[in-house]
Structures are given as structure tokens and as C-alpha cells.
Backbone as a ProteinNet text record, in pm:
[ID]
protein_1_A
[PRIMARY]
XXXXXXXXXXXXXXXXXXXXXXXXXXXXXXXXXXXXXXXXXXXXXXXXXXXXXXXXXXXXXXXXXXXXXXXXXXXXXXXXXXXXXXXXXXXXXXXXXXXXXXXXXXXXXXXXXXXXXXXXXXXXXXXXXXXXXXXXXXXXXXXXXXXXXXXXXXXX
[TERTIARY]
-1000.3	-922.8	-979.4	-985.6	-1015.6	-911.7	-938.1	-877.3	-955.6	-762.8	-779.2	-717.8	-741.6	-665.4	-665	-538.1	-472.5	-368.7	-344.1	-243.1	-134.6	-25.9	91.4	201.8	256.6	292.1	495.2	596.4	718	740.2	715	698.3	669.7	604.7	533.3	635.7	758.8	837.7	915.6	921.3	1008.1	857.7	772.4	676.6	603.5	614.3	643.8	736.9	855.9	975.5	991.9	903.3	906.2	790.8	667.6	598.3	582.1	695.2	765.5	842.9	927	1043.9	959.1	873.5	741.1	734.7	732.4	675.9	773.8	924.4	1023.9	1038.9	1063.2	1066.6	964.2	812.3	723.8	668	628.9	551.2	642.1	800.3	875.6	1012.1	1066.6	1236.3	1289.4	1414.8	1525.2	1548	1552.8	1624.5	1540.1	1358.6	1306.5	1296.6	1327.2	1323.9	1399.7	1527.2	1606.6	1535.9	1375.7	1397.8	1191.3	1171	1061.2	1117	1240.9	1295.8	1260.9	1401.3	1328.4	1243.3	1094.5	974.1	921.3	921.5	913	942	1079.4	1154.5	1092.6	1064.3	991.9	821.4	729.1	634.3	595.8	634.4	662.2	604.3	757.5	748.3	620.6	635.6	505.5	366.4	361.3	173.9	163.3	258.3	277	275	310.1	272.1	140.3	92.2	-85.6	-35.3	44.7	95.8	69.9	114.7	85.9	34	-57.6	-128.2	-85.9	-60.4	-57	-88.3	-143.5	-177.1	-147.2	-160.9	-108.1	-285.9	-228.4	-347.2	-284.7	-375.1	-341.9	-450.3	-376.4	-461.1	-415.7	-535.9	-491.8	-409.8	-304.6	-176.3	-49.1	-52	50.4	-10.8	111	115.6	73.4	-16.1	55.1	17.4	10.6	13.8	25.5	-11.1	25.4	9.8	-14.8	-69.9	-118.3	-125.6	-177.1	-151	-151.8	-217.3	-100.4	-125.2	-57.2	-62.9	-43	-42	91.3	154.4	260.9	333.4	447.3	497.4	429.6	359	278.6	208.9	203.8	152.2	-13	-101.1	-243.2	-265.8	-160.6	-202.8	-217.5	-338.5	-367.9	-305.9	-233.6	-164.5	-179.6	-169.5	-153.2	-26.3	23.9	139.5	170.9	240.4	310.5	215.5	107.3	19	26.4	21.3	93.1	21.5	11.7	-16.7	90.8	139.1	257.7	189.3	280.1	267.3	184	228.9	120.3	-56.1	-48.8	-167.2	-259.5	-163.7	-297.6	-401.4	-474.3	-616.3	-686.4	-684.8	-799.6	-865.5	-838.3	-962.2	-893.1	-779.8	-714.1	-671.1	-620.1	-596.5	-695.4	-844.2	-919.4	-999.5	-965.1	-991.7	-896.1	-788.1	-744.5	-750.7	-776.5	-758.9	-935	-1028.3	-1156.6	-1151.5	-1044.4	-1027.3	-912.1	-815.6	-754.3	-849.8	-920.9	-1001.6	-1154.5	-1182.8	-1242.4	-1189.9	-1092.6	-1044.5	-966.5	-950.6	-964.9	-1089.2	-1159.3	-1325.8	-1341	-1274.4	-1325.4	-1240.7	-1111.2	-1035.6	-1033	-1001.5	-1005	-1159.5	-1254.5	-1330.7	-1353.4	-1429.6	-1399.1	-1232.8	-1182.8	-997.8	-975.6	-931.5	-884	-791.1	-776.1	-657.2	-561	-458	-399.4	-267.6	-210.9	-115.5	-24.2	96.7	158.8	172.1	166.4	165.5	229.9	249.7	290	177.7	200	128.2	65.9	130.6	115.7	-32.3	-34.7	-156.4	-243.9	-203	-269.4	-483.9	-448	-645.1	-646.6	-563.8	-668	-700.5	-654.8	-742.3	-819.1	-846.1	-940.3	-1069.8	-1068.1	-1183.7	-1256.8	-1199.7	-1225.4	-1223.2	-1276.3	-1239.9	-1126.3	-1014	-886.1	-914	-876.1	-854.4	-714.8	-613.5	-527	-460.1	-425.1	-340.9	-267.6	-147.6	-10.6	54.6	102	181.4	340.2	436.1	552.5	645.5	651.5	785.9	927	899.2	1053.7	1112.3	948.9	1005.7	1041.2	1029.3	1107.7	1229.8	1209.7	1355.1	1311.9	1389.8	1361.9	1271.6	1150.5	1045.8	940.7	916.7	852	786.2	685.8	618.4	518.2	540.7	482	305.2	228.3	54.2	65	20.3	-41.7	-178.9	-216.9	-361.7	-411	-568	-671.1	-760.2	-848.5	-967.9	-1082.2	-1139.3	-1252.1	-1357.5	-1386.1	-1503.8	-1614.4	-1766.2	-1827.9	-1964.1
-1484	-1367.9	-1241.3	-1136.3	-985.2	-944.5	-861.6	-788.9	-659.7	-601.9	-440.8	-371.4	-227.5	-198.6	-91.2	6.3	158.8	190.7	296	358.9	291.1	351.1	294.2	360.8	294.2	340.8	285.5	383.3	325.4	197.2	147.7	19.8	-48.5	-48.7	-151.8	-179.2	-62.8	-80.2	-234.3	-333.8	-435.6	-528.6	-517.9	-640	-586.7	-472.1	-400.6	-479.2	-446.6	-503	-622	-714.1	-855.7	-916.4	-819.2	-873.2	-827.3	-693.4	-669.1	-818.9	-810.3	-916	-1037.6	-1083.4	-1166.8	-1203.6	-1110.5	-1053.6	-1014.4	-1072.5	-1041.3	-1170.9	-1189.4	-1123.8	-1126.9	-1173.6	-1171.5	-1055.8	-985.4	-872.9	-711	-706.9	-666.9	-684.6	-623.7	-610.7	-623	-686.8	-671.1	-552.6	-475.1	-362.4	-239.2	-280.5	-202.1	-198.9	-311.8	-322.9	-191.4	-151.6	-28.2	122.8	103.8	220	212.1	104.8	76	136.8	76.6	124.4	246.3	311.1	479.7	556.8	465.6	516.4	523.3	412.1	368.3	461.8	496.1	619.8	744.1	775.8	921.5	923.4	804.7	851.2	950	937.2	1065	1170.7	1262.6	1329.8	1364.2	1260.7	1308.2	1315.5	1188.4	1220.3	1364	1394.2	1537.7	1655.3	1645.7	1753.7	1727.1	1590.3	1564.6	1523.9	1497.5	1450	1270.4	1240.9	1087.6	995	917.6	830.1	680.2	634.7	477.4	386.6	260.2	150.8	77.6	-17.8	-156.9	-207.6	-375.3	-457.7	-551.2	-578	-657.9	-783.8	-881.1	-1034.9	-1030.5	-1077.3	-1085.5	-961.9	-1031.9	-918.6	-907	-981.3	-946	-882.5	-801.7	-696.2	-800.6	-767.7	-877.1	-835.5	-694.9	-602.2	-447.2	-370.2	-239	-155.9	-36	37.2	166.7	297.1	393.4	474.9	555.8	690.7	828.5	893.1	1014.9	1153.3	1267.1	1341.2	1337.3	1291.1	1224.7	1387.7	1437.7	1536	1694.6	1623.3	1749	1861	1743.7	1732.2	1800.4	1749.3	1718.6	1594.7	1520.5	1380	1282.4	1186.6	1074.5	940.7	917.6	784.8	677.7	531.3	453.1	411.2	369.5	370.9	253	174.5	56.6	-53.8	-91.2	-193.3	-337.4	-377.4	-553.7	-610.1	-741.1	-859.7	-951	-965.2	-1116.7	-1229.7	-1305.8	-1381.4	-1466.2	-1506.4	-1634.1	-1584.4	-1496.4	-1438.1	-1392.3	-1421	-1427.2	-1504.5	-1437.1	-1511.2	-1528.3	-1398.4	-1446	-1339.4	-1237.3	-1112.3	-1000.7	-1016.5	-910.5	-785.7	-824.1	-759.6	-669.5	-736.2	-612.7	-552.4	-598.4	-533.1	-389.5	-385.6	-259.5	-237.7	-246.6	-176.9	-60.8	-143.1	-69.7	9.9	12.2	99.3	228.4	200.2	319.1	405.1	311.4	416.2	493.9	439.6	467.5	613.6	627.2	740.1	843.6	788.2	859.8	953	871.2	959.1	1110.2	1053.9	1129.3	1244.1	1230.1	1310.2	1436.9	1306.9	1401.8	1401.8	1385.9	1368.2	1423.6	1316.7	1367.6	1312.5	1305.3	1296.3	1175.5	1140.9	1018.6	958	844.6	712.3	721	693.9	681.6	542.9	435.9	341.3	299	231.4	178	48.6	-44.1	-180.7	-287.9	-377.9	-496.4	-614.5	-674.3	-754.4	-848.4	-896.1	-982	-931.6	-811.6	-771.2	-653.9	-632	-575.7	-606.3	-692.6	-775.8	-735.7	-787.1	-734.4	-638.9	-510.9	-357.7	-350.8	-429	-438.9	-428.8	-570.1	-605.7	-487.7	-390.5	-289.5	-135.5	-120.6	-31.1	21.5	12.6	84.8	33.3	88.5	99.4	128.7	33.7	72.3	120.7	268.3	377.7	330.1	265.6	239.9	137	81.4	-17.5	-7.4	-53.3	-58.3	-192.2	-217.5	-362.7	-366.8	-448	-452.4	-332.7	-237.7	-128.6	-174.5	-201.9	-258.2	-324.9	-408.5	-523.1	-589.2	-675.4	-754.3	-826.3	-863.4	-947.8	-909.2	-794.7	-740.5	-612.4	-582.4	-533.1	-357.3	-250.6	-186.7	-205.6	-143.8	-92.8	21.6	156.6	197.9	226.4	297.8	264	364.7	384.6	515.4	449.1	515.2	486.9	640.1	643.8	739.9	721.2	823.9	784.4	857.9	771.9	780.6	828.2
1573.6	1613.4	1550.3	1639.8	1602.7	1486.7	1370.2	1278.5	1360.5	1334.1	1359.5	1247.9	1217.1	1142.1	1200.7	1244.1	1311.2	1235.3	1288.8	1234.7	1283.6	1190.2	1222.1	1350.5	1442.4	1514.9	1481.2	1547.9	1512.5	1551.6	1705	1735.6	1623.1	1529.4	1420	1320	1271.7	1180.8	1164.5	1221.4	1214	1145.7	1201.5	1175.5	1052.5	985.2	844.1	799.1	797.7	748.9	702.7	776.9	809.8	699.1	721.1	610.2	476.2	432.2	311.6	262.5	343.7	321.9	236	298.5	323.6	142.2	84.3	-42.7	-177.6	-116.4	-236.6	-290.9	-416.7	-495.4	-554.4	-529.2	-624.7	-648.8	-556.9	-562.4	-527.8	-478.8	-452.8	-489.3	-505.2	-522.5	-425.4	-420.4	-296.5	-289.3	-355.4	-376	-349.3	-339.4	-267.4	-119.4	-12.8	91.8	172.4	128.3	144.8	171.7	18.7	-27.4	104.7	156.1	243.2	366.3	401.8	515.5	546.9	421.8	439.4	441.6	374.9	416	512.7	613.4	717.6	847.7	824	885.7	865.9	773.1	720.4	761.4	779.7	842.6	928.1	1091.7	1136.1	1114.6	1028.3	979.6	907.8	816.3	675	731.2	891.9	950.4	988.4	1048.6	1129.5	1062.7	873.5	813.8	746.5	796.4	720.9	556.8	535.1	387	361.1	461.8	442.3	593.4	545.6	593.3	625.8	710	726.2	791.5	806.8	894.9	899	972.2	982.5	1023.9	973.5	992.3	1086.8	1222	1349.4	1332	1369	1366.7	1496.9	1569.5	1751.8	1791.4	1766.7	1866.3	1756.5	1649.5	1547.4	1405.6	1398.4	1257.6	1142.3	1043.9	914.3	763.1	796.3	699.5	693.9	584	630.5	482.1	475.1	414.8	435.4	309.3	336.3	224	208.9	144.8	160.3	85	79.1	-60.5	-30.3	-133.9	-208	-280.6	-378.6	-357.9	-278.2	-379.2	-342.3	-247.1	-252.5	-373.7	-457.3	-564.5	-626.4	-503.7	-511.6	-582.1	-614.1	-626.8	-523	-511.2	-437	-453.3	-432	-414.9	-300.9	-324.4	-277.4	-222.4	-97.9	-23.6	5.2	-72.5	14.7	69.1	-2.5	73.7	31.6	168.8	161.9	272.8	254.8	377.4	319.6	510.1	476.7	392.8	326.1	239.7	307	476	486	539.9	498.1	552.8	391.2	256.3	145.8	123.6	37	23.2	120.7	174.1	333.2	375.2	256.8	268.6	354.9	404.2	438.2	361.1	239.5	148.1	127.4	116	67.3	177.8	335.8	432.6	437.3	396.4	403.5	332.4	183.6	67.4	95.3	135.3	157.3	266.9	367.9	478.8	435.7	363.2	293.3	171.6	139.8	35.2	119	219	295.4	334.2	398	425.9	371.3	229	109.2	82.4	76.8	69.9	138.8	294.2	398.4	407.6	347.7	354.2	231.3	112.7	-25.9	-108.6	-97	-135.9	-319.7	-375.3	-536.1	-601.8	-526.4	-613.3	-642.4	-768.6	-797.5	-703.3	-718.8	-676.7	-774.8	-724	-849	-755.5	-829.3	-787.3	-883.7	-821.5	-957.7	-869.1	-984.9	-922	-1055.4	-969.7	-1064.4	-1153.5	-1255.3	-1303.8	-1204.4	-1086.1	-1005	-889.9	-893.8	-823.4	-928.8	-996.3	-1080.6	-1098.6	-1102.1	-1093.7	-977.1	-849	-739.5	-734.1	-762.4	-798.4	-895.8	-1000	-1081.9	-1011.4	-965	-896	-800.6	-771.1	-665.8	-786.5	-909.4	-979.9	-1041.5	-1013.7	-1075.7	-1204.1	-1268	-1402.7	-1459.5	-1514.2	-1609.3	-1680.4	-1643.6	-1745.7	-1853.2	-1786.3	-1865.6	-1801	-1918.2	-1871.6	-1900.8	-1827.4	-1873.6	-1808.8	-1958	-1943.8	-1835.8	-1720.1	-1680.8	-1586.3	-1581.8	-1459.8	-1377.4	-1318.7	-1152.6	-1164.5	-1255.3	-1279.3	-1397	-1442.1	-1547.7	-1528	-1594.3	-1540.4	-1443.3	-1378.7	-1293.2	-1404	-1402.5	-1503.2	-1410.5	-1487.1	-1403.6	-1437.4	-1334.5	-1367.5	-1289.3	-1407.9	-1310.5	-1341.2	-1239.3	-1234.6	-1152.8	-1210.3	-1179	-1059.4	-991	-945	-924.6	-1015.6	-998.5	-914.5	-815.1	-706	-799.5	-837.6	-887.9	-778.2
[MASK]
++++++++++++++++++++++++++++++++++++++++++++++++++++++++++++++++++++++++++++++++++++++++++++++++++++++++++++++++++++++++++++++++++++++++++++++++++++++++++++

């Protein structure tokens, strides 16, 4: 089967949803699914002011991941947005098919600007492996037992 990766269209929001869900509680909170929703909802908006970026990753004809980018805040900070593959779709190189296609267009967009993510212990290495680097850590951000990272990436 063909891997695609596009932007995200509203049609896509459920098969988002689905492969969030996919991902609680290891890598997610129940309690973030709510706060996905509302992201979800706010795309739109945020492509249309050029603030934030998103895709989905297509196997054949179904969604089974999703991801993107944005200026935090309007900040001039680069952030990482919400990137996931459904659970039954790990370990199969998807993950770092979009992770190299969001930073890809990182490049093209912000060129020179750091990455910057917050992530959990649980994926933490997989951005290793791809440069990020480690800022800070904090115990139990998310919930008890869920651990924050965040984390740099300098384009060299």
C-alpha cells in the first residue's frame, strides 16, 4: 500500500480522534483527548492565519496518523503539534515518515529556527534518534507517572 502524507482536511477529524484515542493512556491522557478535540476544531482557523500546520498520514485509503507544526503563541517559537500513529500501526517507520516530512517543511518555511517539543518519557528516544536534544525534564507533568521532555532541535 501507498503512504501519503497531506494536509489535514476536516473530513479527517474522527480518524484523528480515533488514532489519539489509539494512544491513551500510554503516550496520552484521557484528559487530553478534550483538549485534541479543540485543536482539531481550531485548525481552520490557525491554517488560514499561516500559524499552524497539519497532516495526516494515509495507508491506502485510511488515516493512521497525524501531525504538524506551528508558531506557539505567535510567539516566533517553532513547535511540534500533536504527532501520533495509531497504536496498530507502530514500529513500521511511519512515525519517522512524518516526523522527516514536518521537519522538512520546517526547513522550508522557517529556515535556521529551532524545534522545540514537549514529550513524554515514552517517546522521548524517538526524537533522540532524529537530533532533539533534552532541555528539561519534569516529574508527573501530565499526570502522575507520565513524565514531561522537552526538547530542542538545532538545524545545523
Amino acid at each position: 500500500m501507498k503512504l501519503v502524507i497531506r494536509a489535514y482536511e476536516n473530513t479527517d477529524k474522527q480518524a484523528c480522534l480515533k488514532a489519539f484515542e489509539s494512544n491513551v493512556p500510554k503516550y496520552f491522557t484521557q484528559a487530553e483527548i478534550a483538549d485534541y478535540d479543540n485543536f482539531l476544531e481550531m485548525i481552520p482557523i490557525k491554517i488560514e492565519a499561516n500559524k499552524t500546520f497539519y497532516y495526516v498520514v494515509v495507508l491506502g485509503n485510511e488515516v493512521i496518523g497525524c501531525g504538524g507544526f506551528g508558531d506557539k503563541d505567535n510567539s516566533d517559537i517553532i513547535t511540534l503539534a500533536w504527532g501520533l500513529i495509531h497504536q496498530d500501526f507502530h514500529k513500521k517507520g511511519f512515525g519517522k515518515e512524518l516526523l522527516a516530512y514536518r521537519i522538512l517543511k520546517i526547513k522550508e518555511k522557517y529556515p535556521n529556527r529551532p524545534v522545540y517539543i514537549d514529550t513524554t518519557q515514552y517517546s522521548y528516544g524517538f526524537f533522540e534518534k532524529y537530533g532533539f536534544e533534552t532541555t528539561k525534564i519534569t516529574n508527573d507533568f501530565y499526570e502522575k507517572g507520565l513524565h514531561r521532555y522537552d526538547m530542542k532541535l538545532m538545524f545545523r
